[in-house]
N, CA, C and O atoms as a Tripos MOL2 file, in Angstrom:
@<TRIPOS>MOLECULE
protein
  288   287    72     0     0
PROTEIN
NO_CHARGES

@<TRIPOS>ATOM
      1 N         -57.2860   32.1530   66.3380 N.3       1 UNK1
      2 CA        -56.8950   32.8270   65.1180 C.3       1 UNK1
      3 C         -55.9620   31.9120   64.3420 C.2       1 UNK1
      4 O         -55.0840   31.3880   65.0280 O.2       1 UNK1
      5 N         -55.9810   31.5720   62.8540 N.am      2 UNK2
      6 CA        -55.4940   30.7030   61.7550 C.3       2 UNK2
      7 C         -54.3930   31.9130   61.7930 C.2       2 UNK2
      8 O         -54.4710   33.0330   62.2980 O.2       2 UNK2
      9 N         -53.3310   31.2650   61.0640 N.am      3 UNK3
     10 CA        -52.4920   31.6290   60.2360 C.3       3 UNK3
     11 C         -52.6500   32.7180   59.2920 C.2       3 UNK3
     12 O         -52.0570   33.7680   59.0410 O.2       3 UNK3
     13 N         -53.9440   31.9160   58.7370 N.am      4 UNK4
     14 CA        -54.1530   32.3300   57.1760 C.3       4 UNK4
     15 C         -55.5770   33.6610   57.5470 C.2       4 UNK4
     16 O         -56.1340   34.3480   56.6900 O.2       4 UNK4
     17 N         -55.7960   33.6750   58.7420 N.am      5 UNK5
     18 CA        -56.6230   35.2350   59.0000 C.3       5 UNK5
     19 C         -55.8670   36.2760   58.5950 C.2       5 UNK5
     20 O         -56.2240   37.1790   57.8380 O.2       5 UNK5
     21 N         -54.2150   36.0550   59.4060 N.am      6 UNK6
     22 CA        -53.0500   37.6880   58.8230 C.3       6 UNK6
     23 C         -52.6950   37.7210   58.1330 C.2       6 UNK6
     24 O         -52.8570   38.7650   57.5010 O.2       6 UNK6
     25 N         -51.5360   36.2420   57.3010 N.am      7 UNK7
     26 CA        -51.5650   36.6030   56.3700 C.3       7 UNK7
     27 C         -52.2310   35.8830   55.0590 C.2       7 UNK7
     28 O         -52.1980   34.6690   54.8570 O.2       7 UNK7
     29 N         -52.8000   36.7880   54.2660 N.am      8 UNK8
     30 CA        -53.4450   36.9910   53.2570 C.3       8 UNK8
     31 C         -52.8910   37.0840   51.7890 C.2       8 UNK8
     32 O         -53.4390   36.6760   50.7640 O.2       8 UNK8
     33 N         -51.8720   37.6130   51.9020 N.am      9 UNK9
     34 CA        -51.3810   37.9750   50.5900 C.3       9 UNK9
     35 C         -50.2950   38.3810   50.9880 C.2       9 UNK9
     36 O         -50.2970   39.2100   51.8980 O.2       9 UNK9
     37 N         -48.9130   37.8720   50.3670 N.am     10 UNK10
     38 CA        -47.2160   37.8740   50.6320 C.3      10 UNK10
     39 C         -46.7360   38.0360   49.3990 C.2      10 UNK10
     40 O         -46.7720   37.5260   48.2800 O.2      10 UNK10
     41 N         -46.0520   39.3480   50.2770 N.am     11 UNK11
     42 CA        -45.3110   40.4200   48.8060 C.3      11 UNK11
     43 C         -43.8150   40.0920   49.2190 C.2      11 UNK11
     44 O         -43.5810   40.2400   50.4180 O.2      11 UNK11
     45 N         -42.6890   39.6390   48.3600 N.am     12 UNK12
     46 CA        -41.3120   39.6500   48.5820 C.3      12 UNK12
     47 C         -41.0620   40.8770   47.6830 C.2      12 UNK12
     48 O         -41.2820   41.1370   46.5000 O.2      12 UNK12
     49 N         -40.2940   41.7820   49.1470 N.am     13 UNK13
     50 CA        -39.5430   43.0210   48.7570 C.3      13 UNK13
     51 C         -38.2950   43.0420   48.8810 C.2      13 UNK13
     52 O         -37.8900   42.1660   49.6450 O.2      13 UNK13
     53 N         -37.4850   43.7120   48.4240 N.am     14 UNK14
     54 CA        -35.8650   43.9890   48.4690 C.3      14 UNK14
     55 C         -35.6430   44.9730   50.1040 C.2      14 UNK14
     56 O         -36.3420   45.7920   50.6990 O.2      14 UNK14
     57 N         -34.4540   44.4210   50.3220 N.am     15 UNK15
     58 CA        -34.1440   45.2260   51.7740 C.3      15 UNK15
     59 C         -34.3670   46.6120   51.4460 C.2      15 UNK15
     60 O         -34.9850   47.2200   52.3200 O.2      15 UNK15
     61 N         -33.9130   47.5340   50.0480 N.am     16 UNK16
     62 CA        -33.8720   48.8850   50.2840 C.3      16 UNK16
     63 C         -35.4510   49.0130   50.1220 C.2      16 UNK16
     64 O         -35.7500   50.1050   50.6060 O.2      16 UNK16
     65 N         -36.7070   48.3040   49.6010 N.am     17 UNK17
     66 CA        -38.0020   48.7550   49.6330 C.3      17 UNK17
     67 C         -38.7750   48.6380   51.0000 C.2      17 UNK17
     68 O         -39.7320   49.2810   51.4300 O.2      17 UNK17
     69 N         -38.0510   47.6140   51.5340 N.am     18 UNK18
     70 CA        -38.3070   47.4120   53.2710 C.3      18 UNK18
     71 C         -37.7460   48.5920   54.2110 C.2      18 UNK18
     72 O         -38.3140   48.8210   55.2790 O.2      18 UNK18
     73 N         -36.7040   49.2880   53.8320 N.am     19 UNK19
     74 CA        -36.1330   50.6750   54.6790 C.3      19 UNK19
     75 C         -36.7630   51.0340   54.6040 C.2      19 UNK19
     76 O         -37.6160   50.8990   55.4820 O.2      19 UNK19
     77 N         -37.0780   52.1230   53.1330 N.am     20 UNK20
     78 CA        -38.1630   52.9380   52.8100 C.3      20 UNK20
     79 C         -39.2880   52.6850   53.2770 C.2      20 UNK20
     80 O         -39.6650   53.7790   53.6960 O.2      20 UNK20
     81 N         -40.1300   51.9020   53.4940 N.am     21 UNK21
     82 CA        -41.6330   51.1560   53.6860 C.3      21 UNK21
     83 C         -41.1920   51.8730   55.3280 C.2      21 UNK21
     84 O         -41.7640   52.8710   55.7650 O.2      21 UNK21
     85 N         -39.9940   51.0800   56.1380 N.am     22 UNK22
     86 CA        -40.2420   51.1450   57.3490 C.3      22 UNK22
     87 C         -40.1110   52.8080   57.4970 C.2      22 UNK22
     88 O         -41.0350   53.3980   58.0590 O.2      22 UNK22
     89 N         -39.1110   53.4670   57.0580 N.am     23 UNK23
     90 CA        -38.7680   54.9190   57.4550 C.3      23 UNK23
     91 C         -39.9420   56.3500   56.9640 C.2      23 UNK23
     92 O         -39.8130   57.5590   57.1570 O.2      23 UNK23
     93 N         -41.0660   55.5600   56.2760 N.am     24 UNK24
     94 CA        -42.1240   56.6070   55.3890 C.3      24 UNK24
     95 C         -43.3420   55.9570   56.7150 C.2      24 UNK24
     96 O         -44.3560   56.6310   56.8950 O.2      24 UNK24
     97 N         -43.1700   54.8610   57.4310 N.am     25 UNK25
     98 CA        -44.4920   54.0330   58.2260 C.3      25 UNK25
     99 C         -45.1670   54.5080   59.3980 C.2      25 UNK25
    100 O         -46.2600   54.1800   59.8590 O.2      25 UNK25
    101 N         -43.8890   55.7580   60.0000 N.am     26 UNK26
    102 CA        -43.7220   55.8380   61.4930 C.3      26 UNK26
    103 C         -44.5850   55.2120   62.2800 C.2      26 UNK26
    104 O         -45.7040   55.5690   62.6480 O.2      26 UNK26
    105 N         -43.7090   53.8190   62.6130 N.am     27 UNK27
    106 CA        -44.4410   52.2670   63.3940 C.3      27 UNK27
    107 C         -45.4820   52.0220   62.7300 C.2      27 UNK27
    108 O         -45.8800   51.0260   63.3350 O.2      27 UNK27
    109 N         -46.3980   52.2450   61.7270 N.am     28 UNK28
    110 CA        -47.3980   51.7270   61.3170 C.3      28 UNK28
    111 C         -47.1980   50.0820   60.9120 C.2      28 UNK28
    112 O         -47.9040   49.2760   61.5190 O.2      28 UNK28
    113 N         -46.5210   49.7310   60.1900 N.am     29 UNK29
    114 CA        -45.6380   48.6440   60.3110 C.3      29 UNK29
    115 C         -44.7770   47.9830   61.2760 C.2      29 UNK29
    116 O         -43.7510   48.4600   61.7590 O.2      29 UNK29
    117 N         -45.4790   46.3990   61.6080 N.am     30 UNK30
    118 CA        -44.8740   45.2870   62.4860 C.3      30 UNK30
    119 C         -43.6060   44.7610   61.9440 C.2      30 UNK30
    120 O         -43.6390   44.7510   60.7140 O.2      30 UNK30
    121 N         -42.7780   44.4320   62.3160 N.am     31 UNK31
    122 CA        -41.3440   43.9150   61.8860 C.3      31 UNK31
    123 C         -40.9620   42.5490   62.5640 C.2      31 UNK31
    124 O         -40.1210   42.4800   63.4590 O.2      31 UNK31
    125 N         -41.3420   41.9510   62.2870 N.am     32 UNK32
    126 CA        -40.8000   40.4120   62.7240 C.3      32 UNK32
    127 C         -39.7980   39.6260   62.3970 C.2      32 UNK32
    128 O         -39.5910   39.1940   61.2630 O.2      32 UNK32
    129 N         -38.8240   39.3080   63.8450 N.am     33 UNK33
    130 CA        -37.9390   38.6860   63.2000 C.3      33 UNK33
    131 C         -38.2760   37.0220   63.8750 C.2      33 UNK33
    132 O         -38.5260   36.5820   64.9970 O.2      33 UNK33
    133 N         -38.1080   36.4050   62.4160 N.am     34 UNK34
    134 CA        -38.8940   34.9050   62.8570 C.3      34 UNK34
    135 C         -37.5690   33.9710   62.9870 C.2      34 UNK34
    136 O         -37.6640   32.7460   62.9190 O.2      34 UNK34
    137 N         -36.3480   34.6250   63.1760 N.am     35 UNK35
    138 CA        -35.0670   33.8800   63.5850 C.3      35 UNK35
    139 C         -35.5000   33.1980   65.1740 C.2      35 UNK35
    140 O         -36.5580   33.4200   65.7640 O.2      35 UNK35
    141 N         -34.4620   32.3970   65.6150 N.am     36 UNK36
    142 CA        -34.2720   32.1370   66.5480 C.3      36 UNK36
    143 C         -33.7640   32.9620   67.4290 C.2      36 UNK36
    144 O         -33.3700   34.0410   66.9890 O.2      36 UNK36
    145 N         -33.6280   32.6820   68.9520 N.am     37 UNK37
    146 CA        -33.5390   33.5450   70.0780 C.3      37 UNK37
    147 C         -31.9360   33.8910   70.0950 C.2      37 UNK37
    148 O         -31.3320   34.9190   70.4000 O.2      37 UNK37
    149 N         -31.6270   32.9790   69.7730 N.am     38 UNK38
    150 CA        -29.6110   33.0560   69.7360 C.3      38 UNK38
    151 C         -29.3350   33.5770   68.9130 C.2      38 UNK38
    152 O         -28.1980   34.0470   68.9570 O.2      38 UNK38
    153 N         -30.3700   33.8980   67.3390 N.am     39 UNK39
    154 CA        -29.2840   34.6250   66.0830 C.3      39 UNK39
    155 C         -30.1530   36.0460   66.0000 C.2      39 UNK39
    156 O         -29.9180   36.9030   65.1480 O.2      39 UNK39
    157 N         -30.8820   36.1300   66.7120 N.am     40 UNK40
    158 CA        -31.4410   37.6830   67.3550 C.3      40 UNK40
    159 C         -30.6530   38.4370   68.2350 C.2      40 UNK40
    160 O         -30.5660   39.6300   67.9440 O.2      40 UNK40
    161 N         -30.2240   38.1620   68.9540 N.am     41 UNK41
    162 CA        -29.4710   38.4480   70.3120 C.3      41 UNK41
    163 C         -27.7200   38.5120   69.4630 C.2      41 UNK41
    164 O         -26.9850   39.2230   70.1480 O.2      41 UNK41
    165 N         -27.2830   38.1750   68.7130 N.am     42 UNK42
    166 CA        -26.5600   38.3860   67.5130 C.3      42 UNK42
    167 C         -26.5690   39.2420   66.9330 C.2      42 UNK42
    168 O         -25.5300   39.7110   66.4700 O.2      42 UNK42
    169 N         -27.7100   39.7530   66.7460 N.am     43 UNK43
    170 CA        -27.8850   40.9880   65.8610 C.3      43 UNK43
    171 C         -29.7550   40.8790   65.3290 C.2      43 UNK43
    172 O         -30.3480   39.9040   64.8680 O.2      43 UNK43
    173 N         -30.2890   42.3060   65.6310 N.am     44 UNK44
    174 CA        -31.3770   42.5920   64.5760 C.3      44 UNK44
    175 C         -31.9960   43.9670   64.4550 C.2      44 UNK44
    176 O         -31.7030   44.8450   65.2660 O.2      44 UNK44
    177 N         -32.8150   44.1670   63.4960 N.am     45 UNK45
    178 CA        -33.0510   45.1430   63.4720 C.3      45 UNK45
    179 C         -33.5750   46.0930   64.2760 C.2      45 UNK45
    180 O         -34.2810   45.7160   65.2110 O.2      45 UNK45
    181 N         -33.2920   47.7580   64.0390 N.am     46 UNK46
    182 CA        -34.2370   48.1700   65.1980 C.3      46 UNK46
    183 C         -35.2270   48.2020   65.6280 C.2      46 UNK46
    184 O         -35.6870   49.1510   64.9930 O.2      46 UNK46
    185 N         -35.9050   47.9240   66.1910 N.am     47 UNK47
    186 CA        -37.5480   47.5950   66.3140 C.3      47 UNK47
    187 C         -38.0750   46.6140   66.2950 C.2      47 UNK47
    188 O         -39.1200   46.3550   66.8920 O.2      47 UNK47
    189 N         -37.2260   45.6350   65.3620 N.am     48 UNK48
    190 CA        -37.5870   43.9510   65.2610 C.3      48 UNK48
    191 C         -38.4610   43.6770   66.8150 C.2      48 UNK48
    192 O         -38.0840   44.2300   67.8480 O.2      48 UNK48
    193 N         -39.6090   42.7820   66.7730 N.am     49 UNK49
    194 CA        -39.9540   41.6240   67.5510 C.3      49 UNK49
    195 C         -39.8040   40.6490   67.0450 C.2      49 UNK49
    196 O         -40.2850   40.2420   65.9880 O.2      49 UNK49
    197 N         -38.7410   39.9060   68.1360 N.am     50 UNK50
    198 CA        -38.7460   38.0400   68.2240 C.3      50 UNK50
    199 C         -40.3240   37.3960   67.9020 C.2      50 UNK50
    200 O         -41.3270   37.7110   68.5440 O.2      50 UNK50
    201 N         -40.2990   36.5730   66.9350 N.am     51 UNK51
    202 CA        -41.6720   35.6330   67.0730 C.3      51 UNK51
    203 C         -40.5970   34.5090   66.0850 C.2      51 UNK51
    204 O         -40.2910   34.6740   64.9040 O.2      51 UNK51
    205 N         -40.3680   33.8930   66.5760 N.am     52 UNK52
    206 CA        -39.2720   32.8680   65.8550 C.3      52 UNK52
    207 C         -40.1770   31.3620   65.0520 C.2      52 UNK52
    208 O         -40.7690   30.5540   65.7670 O.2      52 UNK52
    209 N         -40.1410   31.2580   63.9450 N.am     53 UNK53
    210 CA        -40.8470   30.1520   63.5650 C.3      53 UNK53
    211 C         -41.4290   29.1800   64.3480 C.2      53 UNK53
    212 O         -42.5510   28.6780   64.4010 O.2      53 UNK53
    213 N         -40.4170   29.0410   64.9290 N.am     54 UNK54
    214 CA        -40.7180   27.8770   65.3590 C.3      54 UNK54
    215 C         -42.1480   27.7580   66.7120 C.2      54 UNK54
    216 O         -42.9450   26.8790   67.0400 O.2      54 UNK54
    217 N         -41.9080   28.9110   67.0810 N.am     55 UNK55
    218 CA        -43.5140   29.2760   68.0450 C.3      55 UNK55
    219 C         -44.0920   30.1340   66.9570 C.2      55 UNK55
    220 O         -43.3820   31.0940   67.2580 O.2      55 UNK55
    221 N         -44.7220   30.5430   66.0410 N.am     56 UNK56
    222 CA        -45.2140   31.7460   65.2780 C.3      56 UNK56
    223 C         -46.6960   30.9730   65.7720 C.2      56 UNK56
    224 O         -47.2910   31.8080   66.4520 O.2      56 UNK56
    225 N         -47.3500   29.9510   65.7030 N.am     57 UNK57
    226 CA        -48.5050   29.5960   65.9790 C.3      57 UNK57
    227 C         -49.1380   29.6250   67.2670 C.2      57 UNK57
    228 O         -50.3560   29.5880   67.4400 O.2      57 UNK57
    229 N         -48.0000   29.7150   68.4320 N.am     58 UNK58
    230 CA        -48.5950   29.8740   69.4930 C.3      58 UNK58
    231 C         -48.5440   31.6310   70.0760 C.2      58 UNK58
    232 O         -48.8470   32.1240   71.1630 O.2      58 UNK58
    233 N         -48.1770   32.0520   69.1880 N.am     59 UNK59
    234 CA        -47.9760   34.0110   69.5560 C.3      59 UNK59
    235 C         -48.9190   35.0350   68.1660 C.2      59 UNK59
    236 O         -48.9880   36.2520   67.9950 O.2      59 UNK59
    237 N         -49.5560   33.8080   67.3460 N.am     60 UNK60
    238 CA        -50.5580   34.7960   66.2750 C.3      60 UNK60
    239 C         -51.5100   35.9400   67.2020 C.2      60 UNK60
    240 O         -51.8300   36.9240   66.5360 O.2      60 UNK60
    241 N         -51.8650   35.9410   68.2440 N.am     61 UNK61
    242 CA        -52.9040   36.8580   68.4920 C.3      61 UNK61
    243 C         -52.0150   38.0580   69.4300 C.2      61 UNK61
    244 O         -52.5890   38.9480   70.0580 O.2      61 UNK61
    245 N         -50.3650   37.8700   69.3810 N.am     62 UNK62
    246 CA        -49.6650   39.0280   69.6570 C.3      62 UNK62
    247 C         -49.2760   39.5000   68.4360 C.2      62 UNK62
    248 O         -48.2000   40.0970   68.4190 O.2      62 UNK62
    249 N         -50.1880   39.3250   66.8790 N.am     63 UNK63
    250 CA        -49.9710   40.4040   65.8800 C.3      63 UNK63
    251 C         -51.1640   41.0240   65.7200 C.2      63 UNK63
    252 O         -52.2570   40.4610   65.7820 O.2      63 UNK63
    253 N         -50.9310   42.4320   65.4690 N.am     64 UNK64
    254 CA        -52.1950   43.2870   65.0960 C.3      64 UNK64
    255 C         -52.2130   42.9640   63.6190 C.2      64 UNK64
    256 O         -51.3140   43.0090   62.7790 O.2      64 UNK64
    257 N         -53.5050   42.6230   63.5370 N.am     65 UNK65
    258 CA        -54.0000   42.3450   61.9350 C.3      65 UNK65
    259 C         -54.6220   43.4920   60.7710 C.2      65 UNK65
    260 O         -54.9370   43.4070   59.5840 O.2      65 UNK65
    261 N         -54.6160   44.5960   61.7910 N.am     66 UNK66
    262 CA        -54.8520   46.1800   60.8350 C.3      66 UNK66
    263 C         -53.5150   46.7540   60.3490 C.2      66 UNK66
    264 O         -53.6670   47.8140   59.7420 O.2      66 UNK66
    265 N         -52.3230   46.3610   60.4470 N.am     67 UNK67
    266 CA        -50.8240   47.1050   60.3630 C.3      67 UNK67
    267 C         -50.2350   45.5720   59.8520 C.2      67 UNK67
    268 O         -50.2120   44.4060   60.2490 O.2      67 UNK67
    269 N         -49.8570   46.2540   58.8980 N.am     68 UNK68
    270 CA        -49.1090   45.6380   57.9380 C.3      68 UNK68
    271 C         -47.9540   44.7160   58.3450 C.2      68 UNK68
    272 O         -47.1430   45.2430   59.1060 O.2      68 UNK68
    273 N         -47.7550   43.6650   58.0520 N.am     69 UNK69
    274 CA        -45.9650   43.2480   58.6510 C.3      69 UNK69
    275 C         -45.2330   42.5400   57.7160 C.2      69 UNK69
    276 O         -45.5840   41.6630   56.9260 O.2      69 UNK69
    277 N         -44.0000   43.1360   57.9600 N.am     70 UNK70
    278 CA        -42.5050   42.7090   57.2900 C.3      70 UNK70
    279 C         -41.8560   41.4470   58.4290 C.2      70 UNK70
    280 O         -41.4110   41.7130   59.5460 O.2      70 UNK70
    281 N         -41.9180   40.3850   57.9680 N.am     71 UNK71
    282 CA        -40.8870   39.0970   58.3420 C.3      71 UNK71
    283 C         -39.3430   39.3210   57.6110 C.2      71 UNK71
    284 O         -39.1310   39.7280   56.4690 O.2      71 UNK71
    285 N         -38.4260   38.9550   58.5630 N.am     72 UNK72
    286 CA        -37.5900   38.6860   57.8330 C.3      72 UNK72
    287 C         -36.5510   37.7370   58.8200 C.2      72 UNK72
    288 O         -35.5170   37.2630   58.3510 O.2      72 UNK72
@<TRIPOS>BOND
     1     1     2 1
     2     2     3 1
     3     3     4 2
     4     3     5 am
     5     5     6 1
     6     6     7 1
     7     7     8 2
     8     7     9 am
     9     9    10 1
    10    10    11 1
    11    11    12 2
    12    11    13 am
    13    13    14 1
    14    14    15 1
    15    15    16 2
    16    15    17 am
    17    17    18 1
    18    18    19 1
    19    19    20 2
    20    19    21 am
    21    21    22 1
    22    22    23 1
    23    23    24 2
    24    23    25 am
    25    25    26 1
    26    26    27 1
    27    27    28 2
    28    27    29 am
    29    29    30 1
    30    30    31 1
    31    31    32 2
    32    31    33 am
    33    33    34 1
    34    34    35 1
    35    35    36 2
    36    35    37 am
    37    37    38 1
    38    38    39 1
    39    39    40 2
    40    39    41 am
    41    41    42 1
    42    42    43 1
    43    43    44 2
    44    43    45 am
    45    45    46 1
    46    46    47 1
    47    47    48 2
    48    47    49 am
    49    49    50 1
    50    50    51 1
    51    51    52 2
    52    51    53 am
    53    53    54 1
    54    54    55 1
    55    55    56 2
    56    55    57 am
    57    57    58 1
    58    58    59 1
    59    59    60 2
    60    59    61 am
    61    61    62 1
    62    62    63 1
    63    63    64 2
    64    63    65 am
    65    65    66 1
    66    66    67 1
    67    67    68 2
    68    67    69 am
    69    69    70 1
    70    70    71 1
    71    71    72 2
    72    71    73 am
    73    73    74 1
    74    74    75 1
    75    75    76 2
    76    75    77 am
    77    77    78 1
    78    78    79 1
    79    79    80 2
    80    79    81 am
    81    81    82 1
    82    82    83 1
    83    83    84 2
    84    83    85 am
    85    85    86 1
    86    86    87 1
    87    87    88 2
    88    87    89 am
    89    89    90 1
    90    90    91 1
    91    91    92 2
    92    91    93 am
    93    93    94 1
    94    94    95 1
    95    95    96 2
    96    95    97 am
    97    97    98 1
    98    98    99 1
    99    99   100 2
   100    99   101 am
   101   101   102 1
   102   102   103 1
   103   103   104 2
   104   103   105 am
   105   105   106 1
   106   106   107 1
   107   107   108 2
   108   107   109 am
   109   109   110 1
   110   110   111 1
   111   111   112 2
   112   111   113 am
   113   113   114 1
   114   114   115 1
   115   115   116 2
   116   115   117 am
   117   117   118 1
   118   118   119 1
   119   119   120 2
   120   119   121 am
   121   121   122 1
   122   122   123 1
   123   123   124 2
   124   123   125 am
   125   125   126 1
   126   126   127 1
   127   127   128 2
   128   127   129 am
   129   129   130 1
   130   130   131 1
   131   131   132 2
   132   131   133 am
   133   133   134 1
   134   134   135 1
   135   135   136 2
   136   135   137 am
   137   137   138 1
   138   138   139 1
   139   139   140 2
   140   139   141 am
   141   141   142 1
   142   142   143 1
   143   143   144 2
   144   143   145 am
   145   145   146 1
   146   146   147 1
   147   147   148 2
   148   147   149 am
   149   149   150 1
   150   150   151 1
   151   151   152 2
   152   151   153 am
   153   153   154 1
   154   154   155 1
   155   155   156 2
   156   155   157 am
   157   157   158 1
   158   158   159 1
   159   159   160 2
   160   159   161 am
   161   161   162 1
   162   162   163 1
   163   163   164 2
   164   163   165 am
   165   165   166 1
   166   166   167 1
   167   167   168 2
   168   167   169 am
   169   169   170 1
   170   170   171 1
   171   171   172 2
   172   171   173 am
   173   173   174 1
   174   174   175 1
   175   175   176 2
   176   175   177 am
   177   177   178 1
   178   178   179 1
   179   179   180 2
   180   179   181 am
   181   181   182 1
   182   182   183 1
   183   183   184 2
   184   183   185 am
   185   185   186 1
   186   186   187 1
   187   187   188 2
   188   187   189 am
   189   189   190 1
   190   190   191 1
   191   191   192 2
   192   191   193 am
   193   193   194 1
   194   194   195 1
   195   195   196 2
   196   195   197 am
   197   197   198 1
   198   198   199 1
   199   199   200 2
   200   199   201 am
   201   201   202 1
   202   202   203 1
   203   203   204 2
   204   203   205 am
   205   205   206 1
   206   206   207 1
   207   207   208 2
   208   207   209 am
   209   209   210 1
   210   210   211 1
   211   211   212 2
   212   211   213 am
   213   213   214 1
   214   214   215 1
   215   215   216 2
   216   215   217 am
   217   217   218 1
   218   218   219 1
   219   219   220 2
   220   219   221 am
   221   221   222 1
   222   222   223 1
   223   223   224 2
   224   223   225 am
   225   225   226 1
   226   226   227 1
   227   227   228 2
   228   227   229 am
   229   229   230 1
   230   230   231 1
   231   231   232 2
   232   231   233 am
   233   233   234 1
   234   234   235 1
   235   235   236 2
   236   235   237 am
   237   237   238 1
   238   238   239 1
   239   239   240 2
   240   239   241 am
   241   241   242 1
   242   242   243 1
   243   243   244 2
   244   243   245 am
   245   245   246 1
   246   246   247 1
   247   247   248 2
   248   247   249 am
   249   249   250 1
   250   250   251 1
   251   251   252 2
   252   251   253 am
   253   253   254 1
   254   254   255 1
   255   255   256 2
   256   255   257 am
   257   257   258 1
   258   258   259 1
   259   259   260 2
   260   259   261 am
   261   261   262 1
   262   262   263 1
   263   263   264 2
   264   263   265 am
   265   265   266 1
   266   266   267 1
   267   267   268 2
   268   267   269 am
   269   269   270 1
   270   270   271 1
   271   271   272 2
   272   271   273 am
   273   273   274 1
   274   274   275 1
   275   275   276 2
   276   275   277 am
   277   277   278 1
   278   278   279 1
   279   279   280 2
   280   279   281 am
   281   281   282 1
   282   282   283 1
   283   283   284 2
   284   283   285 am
   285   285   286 1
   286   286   287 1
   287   287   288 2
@<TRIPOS>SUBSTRUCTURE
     1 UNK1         2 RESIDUE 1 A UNK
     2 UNK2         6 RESIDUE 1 A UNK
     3 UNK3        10 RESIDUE 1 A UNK
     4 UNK4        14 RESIDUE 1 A UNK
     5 UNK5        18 RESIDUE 1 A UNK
     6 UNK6        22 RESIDUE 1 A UNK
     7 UNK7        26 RESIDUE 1 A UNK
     8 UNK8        30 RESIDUE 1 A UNK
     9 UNK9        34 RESIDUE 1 A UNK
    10 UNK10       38 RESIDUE 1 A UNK
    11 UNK11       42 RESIDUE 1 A UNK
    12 UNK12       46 RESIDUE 1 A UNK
    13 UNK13       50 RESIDUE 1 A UNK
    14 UNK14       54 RESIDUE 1 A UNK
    15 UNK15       58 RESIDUE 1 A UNK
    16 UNK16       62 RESIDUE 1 A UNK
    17 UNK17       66 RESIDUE 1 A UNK
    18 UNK18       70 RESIDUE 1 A UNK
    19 UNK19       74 RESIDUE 1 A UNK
    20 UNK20       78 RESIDUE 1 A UNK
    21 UNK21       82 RESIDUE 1 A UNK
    22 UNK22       86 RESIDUE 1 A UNK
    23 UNK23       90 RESIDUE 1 A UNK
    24 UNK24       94 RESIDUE 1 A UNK
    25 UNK25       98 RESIDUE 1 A UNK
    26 UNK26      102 RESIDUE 1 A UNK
    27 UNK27      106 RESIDUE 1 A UNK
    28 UNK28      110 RESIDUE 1 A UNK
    29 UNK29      114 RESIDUE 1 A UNK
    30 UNK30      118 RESIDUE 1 A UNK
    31 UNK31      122 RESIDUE 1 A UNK
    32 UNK32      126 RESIDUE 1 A UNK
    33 UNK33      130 RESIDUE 1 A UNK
    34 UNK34      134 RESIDUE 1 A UNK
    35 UNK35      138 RESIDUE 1 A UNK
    36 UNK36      142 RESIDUE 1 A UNK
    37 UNK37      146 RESIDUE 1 A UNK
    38 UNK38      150 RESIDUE 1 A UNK
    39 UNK39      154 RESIDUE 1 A UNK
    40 UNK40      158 RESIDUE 1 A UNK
    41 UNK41      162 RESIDUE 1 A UNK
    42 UNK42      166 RESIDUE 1 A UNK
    43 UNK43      170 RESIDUE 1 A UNK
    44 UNK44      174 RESIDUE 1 A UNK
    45 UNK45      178 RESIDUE 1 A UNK
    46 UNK46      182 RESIDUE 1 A UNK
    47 UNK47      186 RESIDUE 1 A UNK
    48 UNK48      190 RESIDUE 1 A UNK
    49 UNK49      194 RESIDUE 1 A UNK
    50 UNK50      198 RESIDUE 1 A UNK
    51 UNK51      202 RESIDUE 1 A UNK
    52 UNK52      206 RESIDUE 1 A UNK
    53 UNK53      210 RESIDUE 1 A UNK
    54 UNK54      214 RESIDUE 1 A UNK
    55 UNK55      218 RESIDUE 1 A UNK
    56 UNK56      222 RESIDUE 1 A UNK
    57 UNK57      226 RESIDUE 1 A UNK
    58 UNK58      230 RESIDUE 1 A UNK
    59 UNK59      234 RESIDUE 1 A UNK
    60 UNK60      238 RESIDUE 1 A UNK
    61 UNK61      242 RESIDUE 1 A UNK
    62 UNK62      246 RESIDUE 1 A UNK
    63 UNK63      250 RESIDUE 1 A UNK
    64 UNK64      254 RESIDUE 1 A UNK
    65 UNK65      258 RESIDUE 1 A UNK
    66 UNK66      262 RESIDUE 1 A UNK
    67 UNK67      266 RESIDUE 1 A UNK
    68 UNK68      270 RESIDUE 1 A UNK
    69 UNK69      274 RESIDUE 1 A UNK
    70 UNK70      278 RESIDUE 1 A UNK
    71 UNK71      282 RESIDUE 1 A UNK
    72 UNK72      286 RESIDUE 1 A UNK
């Protein structure tokens, strides 16, 4: 699986359209946090999964490609 199979088209939203999105989704929406392992463990959101840039190519087929996802 490419990159460019999930994402398709990248929308930049504001944090309060990302609450809303997540709190109207119940989990329908993936949440990725593409930080590193040390500034996760720091702090992240609830629900966040780790997929940290720097591996995002070797963990593409641990995203579901029918449900939408928010990076941040």
């Amino acid at each position: 699986m490419r990159l460019t199979d999930i994402f398709h088209k990248v929308d930049t939203i504001s944090p309060d359209e990302a609450k809303q999105l997540l709190s109207d989704s119940k989990n329908e929406i993936m949440l990725i946090d593409v930080r590193e392992p040390g500034e996760y463990e720091q702090g992240h959101l609830p629900g966040a999964v780790l997929l940290p840039m720097s591996g995002i190519m070797d963990k593409m087929n641990d995203l579901d490609p029918s449900k939408p996802i928010i990076t941040y």
